[in-house]
Each structure stands twice: as C-alpha cells, then as structure tokens.
BABAKE-194910 format. One record per residue: residue number from 1; x, y, z of N, C-alpha, C in turn; chain. Coordinates in pm, whole numbers, padded with zeros to 5 digits. Layout:
REM residues N
+-----+--------+--------+--------+--------+--------+--------+--------+--------+--------+----+
:   i :   n_xx :   n_yy :   n_zz :  ca_xx :  ca_yy :  ca_zz :   c_xx :   c_yy :   c_zz : ch :
+-----+--------+--------+--------+--------+--------+--------+--------+--------+--------+----+
: NUM :      X :      Y :      Z :      X :      Y :      Z :      X :      Y :      Z :  A :
...
+-----+--------+--------+--------+--------+--------+--------+--------+--------+--------+----+
This chain:
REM residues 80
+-----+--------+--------+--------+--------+--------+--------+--------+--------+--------+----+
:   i :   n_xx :   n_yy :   n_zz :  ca_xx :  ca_yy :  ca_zz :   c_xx :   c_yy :   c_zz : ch :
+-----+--------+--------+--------+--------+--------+--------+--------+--------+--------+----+
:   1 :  02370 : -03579 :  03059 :  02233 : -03536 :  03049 :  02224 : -03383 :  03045 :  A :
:   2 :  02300 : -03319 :  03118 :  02249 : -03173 :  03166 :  02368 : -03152 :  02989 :  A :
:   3 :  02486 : -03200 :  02943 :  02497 : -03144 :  02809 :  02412 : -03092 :  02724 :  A :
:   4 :  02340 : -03256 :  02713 :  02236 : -03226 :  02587 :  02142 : -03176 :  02591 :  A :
:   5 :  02092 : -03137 :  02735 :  01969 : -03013 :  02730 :  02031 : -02900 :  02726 :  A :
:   6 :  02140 : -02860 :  02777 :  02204 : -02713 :  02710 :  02238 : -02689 :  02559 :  A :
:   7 :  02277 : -02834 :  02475 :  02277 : -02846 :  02344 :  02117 : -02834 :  02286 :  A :
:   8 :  02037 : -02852 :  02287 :  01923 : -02836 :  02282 :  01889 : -02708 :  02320 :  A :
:   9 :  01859 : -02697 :  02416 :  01820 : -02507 :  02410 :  01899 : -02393 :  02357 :  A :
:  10 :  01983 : -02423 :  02334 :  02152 : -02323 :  02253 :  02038 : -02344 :  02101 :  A :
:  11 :  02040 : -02470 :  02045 :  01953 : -02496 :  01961 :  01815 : -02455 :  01889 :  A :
:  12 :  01772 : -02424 :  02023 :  01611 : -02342 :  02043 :  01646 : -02218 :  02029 :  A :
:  13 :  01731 : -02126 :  02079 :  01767 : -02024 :  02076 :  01796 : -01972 :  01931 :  A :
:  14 :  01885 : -02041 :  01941 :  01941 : -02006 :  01760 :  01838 : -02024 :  01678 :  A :
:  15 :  01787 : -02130 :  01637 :  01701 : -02151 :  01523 :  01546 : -02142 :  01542 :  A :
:  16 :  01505 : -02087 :  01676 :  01364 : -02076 :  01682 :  01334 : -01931 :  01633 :  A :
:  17 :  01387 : -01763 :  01616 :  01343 : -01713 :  01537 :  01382 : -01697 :  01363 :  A :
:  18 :  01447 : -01790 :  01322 :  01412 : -01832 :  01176 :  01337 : -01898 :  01159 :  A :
:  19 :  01264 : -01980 :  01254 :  01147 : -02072 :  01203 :  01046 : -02012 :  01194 :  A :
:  20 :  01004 : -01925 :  01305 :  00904 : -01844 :  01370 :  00840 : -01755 :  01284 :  A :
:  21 :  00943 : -01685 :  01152 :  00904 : -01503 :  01104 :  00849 : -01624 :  00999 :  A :
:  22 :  00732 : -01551 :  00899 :  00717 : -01617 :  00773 :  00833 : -01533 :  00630 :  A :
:  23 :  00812 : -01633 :  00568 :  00949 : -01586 :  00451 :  00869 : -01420 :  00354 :  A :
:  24 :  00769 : -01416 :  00388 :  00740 : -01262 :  00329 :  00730 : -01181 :  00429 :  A :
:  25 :  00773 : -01177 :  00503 :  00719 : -01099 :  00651 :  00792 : -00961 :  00599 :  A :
:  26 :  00849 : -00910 :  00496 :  00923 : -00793 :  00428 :  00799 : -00704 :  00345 :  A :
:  27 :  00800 : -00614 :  00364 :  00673 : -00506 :  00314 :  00730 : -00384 :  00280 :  A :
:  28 :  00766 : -00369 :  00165 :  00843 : -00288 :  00049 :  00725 : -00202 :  00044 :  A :
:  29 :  00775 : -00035 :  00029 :  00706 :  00110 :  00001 :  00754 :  00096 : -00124 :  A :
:  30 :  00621 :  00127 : -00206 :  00607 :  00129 : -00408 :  00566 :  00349 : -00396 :  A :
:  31 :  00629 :  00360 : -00528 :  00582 :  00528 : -00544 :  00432 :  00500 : -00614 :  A :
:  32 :  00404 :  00411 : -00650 :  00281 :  00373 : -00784 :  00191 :  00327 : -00692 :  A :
:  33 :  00056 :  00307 : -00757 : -00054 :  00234 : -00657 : -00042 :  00102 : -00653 :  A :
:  34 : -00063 :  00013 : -00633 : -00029 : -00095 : -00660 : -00133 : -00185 : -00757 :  A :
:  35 : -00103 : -00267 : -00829 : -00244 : -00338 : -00926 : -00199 : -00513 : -00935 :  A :
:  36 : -00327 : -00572 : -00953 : -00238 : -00737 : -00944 : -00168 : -00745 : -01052 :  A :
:  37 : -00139 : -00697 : -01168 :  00004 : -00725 : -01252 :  00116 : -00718 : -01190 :  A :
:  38 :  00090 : -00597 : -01108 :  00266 : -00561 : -01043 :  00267 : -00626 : -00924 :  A :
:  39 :  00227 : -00747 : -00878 :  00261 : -00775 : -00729 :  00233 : -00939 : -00719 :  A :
:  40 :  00310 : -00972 : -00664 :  00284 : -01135 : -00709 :  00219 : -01169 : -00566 :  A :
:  41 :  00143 : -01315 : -00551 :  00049 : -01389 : -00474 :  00127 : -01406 : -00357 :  A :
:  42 : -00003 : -01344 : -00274 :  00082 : -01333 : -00130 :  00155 : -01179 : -00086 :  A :
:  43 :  00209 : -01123 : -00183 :  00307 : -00982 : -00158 :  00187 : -00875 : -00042 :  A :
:  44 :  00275 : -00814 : -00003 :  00197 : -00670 :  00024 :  00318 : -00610 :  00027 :  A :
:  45 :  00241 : -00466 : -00019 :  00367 : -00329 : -00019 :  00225 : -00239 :  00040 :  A :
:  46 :  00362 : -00146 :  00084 :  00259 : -00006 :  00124 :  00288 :  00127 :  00033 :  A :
:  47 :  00154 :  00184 :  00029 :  00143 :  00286 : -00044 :  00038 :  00396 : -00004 :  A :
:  48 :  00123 :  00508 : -00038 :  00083 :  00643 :  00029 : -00059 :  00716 :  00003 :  A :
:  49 : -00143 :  00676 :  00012 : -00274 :  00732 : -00134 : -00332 :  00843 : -00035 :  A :
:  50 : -00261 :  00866 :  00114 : -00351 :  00986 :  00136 : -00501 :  00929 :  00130 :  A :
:  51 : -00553 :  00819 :  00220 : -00704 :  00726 :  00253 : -00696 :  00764 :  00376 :  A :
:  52 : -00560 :  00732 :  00414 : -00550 :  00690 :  00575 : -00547 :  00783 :  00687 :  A :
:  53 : -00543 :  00765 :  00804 : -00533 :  00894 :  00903 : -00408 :  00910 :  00930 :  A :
:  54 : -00394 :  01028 :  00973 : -00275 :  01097 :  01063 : -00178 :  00995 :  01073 :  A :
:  55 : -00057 :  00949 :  01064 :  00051 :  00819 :  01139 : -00006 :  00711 :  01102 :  A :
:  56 : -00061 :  00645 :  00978 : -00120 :  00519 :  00929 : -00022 :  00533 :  00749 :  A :
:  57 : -00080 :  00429 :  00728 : -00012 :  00414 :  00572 : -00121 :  00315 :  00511 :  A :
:  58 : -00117 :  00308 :  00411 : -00226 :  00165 :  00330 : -00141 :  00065 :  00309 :  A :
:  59 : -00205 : -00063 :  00342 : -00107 : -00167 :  00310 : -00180 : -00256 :  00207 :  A :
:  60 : -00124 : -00291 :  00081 : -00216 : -00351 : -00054 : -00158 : -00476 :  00010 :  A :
:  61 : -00211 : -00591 : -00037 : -00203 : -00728 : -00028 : -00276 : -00814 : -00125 :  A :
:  62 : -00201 : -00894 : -00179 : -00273 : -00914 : -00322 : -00290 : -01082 : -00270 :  A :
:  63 : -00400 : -01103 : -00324 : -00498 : -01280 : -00284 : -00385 : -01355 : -00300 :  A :
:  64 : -00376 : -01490 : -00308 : -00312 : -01595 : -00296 : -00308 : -01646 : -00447 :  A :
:  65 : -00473 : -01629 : -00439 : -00500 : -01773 : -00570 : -00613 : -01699 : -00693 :  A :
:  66 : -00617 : -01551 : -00642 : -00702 : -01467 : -00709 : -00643 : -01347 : -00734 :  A :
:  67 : -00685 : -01274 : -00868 : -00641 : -01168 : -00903 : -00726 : -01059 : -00830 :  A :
:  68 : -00710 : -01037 : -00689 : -00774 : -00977 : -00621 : -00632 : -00870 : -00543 :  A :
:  69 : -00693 : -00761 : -00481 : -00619 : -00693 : -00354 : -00687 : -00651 : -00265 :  A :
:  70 : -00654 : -00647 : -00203 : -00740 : -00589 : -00041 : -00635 : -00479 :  00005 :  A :
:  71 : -00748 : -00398 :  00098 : -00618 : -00288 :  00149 : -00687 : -00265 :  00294 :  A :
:  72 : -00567 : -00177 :  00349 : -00608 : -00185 :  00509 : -00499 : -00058 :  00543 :  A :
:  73 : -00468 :  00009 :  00646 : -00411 :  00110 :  00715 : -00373 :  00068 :  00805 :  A :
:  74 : -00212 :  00030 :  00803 : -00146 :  00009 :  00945 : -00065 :  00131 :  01008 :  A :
:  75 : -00053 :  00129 :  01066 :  00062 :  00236 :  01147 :  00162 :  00221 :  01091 :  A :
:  76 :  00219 :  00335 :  01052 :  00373 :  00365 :  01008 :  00501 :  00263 :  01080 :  A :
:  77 :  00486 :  00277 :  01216 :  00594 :  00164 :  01276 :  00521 :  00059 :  01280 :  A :
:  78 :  00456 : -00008 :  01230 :  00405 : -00167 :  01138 :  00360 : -00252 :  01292 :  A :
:  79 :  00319 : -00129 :  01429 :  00240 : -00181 :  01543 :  00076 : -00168 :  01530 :  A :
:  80 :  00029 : -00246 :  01628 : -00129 : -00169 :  01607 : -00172 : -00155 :  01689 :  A :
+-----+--------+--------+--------+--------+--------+--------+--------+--------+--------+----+
C-alpha cells in the first residue's frame, strides 16, 4: 500500500507541471507591430510601441475565432 502511494505522488510530481502550463504559455518579442496576418489564433507576442509606462511592455493577443487583437501592458518580468 504505502508503495503505490509513493508511486503515485513521484507521479504527481513529475507530470503535474506539464499538465498544469498551457501549450502557448511562450510570448515571443516581434521588432514589427503586430497585425492579424502575422500572428495566428490564440498567439500573443510583445511589442515595444512606447504606449506603456516606465517597466511595462504591450502584449498583442490575437482572438481565437476573429480577426481581431487586443492589447494590454504587462510588466517586463511577465508579474503583475
């Protein structure tokens, strides 16, 4: 008994933060602005446009299911 709950949590350990992150959780810096041609559904990159304050950056994020983007200013170390 006490095996297979140490096999089991060894288990949890290992494979609970690959389950956990989502598969785009990666946010690539572009030199260009960003536009929905260049960025596929779902992406965000950050880009410098000089909007944002002091220690922020813009982060583009382009719709899912629409040729849309939205933007927002996160902090440089990607906390808030």
């Amino acid at each position: 008994m006490l095996r297979a709950f140490l096999i089991l949590l060894l288990a949890m350990v290992f494979a609970g933060p690959a389950t956990l992150s989502p598969a785009n959780a990666q946010t690539r810096m572009v030199k260009a602005k960003p536009t929905p041609a260049s960025m596929a559904a779902g992406e965000s990159v950050l880009f410098d446009d000089k909007s944002c304050p002091a220690g922020m950056i813009a982060q583009y994020t382009k719709a899912q299911r629409k040729e849309q983007i939205s933007k927002k200013c996160v902090h440089l170390n990607g906390t808030r």
